[in-house]
N, C-alpha and C positions, 0 to 999 in steps of 0.2 A: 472728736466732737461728732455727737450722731446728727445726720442731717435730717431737718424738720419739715414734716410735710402739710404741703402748702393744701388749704381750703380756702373757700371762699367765705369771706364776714361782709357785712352790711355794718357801715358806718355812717351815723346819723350824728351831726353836731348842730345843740339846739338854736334856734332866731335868736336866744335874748336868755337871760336868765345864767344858768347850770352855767359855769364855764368846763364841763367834762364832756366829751362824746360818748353816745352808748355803740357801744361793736359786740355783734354776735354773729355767729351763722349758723345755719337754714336752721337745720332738726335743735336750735336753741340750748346746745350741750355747752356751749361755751358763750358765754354774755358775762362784759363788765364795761366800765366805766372805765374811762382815760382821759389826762389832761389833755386840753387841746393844744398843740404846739405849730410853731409855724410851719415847721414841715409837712403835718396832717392839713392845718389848711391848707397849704399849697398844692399839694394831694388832691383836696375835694375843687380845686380850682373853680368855688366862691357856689358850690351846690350844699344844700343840706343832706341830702345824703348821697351815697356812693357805694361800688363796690369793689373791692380787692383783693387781690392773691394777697397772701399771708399766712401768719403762725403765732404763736404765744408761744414765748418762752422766757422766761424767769421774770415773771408778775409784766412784762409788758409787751404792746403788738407789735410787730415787725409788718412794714408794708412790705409785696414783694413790685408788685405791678396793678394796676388798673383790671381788676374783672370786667365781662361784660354786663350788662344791667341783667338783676333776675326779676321775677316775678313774686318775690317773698317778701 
């Protein structure tokens, strides 16, 4: 298994409505939609958005850790 390198995504899940979060990072090469599950809430620990170590790999996101907050 090749191991998968970790960037940083911005995860935003909407107030109301959508129930999908949008995740992408910075230069916007990678953005989609994800159900929101209770472990991604518990992730965002009750914030609308957030950021995190992570990777995509076979259609969904893998969290790795809590990034630091960026400015994008």
């Amino acid at each position: 298994m090749t191991k998968q390198k970790l960037q940083i995504f911005k995860v935003q899940v909407p107030l109301y409505g959508d129930p999908k979060a949008l995740i992408y990072n910075e230069d916007d090469t990678i953005r989609f939609f994800a159900p929101i599950t209770d472990d991604l809430l518990q992730s965002m620990d009750g914030q609308p958005k957030a950021f995190f170590y992570g990777f995509v790999a076979n259609n969904s996101f893998h969290i790795k850790k809590e990034a630091p907050w960026q400015d994008w």
